[in-house]
Structure formats: structure tokens, C-alpha cells
C-alpha positions in Angstrom: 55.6 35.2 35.2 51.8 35.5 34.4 50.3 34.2 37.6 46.2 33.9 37.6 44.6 33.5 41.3 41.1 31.8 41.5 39.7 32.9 44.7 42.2 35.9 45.4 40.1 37.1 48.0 40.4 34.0 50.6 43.0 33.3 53.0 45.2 31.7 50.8 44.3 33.5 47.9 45.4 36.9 49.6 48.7 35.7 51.1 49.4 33.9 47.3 48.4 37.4 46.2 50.6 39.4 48.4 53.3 36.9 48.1 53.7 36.7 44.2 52.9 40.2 43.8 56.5 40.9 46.0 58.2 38.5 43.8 57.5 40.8 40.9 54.9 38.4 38.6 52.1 39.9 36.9 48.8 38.6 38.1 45.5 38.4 37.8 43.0 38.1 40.7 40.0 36.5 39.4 37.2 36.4 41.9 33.5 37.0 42.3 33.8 40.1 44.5 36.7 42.4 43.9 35.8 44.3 47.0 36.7 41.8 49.6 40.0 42.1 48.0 42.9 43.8 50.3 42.7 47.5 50.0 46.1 48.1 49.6 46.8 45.1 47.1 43.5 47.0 45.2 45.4 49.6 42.8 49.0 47.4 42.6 50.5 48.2 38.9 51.1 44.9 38.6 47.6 43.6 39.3 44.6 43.1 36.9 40.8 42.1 38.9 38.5 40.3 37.0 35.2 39.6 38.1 34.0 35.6 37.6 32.6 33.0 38.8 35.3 29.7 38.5 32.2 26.9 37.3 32.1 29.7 34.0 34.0 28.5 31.3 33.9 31.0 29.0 35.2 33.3 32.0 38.0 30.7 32.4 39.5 30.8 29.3 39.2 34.2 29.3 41.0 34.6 32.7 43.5 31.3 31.7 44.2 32.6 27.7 47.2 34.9 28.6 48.2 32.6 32.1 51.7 30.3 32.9 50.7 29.6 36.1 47.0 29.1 38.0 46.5 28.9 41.8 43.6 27.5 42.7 42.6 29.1 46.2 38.7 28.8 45.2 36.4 26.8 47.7 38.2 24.7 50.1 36.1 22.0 51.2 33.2 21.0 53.3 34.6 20.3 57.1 32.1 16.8 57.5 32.2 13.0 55.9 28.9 14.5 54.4 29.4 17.9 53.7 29.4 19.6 50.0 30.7 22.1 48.2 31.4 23.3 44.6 35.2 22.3 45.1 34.7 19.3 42.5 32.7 21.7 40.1 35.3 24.2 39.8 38.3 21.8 39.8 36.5 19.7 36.7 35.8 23.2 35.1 39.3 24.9 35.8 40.8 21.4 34.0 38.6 21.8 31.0 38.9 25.6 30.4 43.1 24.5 30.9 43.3 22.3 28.5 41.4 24.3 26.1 44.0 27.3 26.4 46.7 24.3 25.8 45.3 22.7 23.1 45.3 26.3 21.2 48.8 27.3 21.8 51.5 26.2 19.9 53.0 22.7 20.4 56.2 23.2 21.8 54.9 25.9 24.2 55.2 25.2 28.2 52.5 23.4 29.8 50.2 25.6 32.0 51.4 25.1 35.7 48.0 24.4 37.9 47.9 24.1 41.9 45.0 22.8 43.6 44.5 24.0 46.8 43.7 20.4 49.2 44.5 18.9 52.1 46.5 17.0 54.7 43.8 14.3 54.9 45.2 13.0 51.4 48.6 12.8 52.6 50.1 9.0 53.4 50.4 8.3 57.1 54.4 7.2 57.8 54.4 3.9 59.1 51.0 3.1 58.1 51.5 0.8 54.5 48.4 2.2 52.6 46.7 4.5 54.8 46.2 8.3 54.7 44.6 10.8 57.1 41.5 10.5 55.4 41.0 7.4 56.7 41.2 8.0 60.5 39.1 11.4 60.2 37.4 11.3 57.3 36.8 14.9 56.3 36.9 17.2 52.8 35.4 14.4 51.3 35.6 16.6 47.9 39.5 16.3 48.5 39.4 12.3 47.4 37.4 13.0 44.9 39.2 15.7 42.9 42.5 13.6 43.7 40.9 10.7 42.0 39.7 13.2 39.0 43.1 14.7 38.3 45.0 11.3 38.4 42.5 10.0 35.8 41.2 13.0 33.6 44.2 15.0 33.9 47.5 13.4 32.6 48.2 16.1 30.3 48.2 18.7 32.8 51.0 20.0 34.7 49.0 19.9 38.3 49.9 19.2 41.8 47.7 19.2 44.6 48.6 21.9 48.0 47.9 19.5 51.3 48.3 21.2 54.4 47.2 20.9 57.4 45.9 23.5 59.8 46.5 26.9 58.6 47.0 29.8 61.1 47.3 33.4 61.0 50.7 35.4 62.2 54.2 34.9 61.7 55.8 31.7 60.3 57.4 29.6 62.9 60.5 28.2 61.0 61.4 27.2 57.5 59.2 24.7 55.5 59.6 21.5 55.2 58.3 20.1 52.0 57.2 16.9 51.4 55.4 14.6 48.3 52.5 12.3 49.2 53.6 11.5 53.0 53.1 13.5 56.2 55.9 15.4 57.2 58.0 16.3 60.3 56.1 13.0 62.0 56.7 12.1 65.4 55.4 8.6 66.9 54.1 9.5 70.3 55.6 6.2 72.4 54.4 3.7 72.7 50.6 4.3 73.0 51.0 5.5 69.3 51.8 1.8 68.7 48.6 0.8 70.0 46.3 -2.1 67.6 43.2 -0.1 65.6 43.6 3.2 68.0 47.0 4.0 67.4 47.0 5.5 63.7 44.1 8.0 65.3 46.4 8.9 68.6 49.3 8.9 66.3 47.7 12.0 63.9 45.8 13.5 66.8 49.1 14.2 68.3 51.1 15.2 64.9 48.6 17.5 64.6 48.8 19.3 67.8 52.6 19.9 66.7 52.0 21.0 63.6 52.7 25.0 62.8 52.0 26.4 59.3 51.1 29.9 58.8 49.0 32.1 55.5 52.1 33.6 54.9 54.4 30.4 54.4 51.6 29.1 52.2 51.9 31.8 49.7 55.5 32.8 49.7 55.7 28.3 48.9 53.2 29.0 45.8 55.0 32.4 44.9 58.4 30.2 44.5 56.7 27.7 43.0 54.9 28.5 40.1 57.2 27.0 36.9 57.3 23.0 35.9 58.8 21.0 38.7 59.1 17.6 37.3 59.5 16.3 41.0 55.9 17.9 42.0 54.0 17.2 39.0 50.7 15.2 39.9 51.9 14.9 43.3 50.6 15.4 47.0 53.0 18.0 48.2 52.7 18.8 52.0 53.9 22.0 53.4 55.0 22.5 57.2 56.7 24.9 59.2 59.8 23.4 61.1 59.4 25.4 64.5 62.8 24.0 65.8 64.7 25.5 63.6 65.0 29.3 62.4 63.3 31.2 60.2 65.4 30.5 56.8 65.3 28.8 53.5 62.7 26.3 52.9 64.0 22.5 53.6 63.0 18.9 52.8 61.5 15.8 55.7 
């Protein structure tokens, strides 16, 4: 598998680095500074650094031309309502230089495999007909918008968007739980969760207390995921880390 990282460098970028690199793929870490890569990830024979900026698309191609798989770990998101980025430039440029590559590969050949790094505040709310957590905190605002992009613009590509949560360093608390569109592992906190116009807030203020996922479950899920998954294709796909159980292979909730 020829694996290209946008943003190798970051925090999810190195532990989707470090994971795919274990499972044998060939990648290519394409970032703007290949000195804030890993030292010891630096010299890997199985690792090609190329210097870019992601809202280039002639460096896109480029980087995309030889690719079966892209994970995009480039610019997160602002953390206000009214914060910005350049996480809507370089998704709109990633999908353009993408379908480029595809249109000039043979017909029958497999789609390119994108995943765009977003977050839990796109994910549906259980219980809650129509609501997400965007809409009791409404943060990453670039996250609805790039959602919104890829559901209209982007029917021909073989994307999902990456919602976590909180992200923490260390070792992974139990298996993953995967989920598409919804919140996973959700608990209702009694009754006061219940509560008219307050209890949706209470109700993901406590979920996300309880909530454990680590750098290193995030990129040993994109290292196993990387080829077409019908089931995951333009989905919301959560990813958390099921501390009641042990460690062991990843499970569905």
C-alpha cells in the first residue's frame, strides 16, 4: 500500500506515520518542515519526505500521482464558533488535486482512498432526533463546512471523515469502538440528563468526561484502514477506546 500523509509531522500525522510504517506500506510524508519529523522515523527505508505546502496543487498531484491511500492530518481546526483556519482551503485543494490523479488513471483502476481528519462535534447525538455535538458547543466551525463540501462536491471520491473526540497522549485504554455518524459508547447520566433544553449539554458534558482515546489508537485505526470500505465511504466514523474492556481487537457500539 502506497500511503501519502499530509501533515506527517502533527500528532496524528506522526502516530499514522509510525503506525503504517509497522504495517509495512510505503509512504510518503508530505509536509512543510521535514525537521519536525520524528528523528527516528527520519531515515526509515520505507519512507519518502517531501517538502509542500497542502493549498499547492501542483505539489498535490505531484505527492497524490503514485498514492492509493491519503490521510489528511493537515490543520485541524480553529477551537472557537469564530475561529479560522486553512482546514477548508486544503480540504477543497486536496479534493481537486484527487480527482485530477483519478481522472488520469485508467477507468477501471481503484478509487483513491481519502481520510479527513474532523471531529466529534459532527457526530449525531443518541437520543437526540437531528442533533449533533456541534450544536450544544459549537466549535471547529471549518468541521461543518468541509462535511457539507465533501457531501456535495465530492461524490466521486472515496472519502470518509475521522471524528474523534479528545485525543490524549500515552497508552490506549482498551479496544476501539467504531462507529458511523453517531456518538459512541454513550451513557445517559440519570435523570438530570433528561432534563428540557439543558439536558443534551449535561448529557455530552458528561460523555465526554468518560471518553478515552489515545494518538496511538488513532493511527494504528488509519493504518488498518486505508483500502475501500464500502460501509465507511462518505461517512462520519467515530473512534473510541472501550476502557472496560482489554486491550484487544478493535469492536463495534
Amino acid at each position: 500500500m502506497k500511503t501519502l500523509i499530509i501533515g506527517a509531522a502533527g500528532r496524528v500525522g506522526s502516530a499514522a506515520l509510525a503506525a503504517c510504517l509497522s504495517k509495512q506500506h510505503h509512504v510518503t510524508a508530505f509536509l512543510r518542515n521535514p525537521a519536525k519529523l520524528p528523528p527516528e522515523l527520519r531515515n526509515h527505508p520505507r519512507l519518502r519526505i517531501t517538502q509542500g505546502d497542502a493549498t499547492s496543487h501542483a505539489s498535490l498531484v505531484e505527492a497524490i500521482r503514485d498514492t492509493d491511500a491519503i490521510i489528511q492530518a493537515a490543520v485541524y481546526g480553529s477551537n472557537s464558533p469564530f475561529g479560522t483556519s486553512d482546514s477548508e482551503k486544503v480540504v477543497r485543494c486536496i479534493i481537486k488535486a484527487v480527482k485530477e490523479v483519478q481522472a488520469s488513471r485508467p477507468v477501471r483502476s481503484r478509487p483513491i482512498r481519502l481520510w479527513v481528519m474532523s471531529g466529534q462535534v459532527l457526530m449525531d447525538i443518541p437520543g437526540y432526533a437531528g442533533k449533533i455535538e456541534g450544536d450544544v458547543f459549537p466549535i471547529h466551525p471549518e468541521h461543518y463546512k468541509n462535511y457539507d463540501f465533501l457531501q456535495k462536491d465530492a461524490k466521486d471520491v472515496d472519502w470518509s471523515l475521522l471524528c474523534p473526540g479528545r485525543i490524549d497522549q500515552g497508552e490506549p485504554a482498551g479496544p476501539l469502538v467504531i462507529t458511523t455518524d453517531r456518538v459512541g459508547l454513550w451513557q445517559e447520566p440519570w435523570l438530570w440528563g433528561r432534563m428540557p433544553l439543558v439536558g443534551p449539554v449535561l448529557n455530552v458534558i458528561y460523555n465526554w468526561k468518560q471518553q478515552r482515546l489515545t494518538y496511538a489508537s488513532v493511527g494504528e485505526f488509519l493504518s488498518n484502514h486505508l483500502g475501500p470500505e464500502k460501509e465507511l465511504r462518505g461517512k462520519r466514523v467515530g473512534v473510541l477506546e472501550d476502557a472496560s474492556k482489554a486491550v484487544g481487537l478493535p469492536t463495534h457500539g
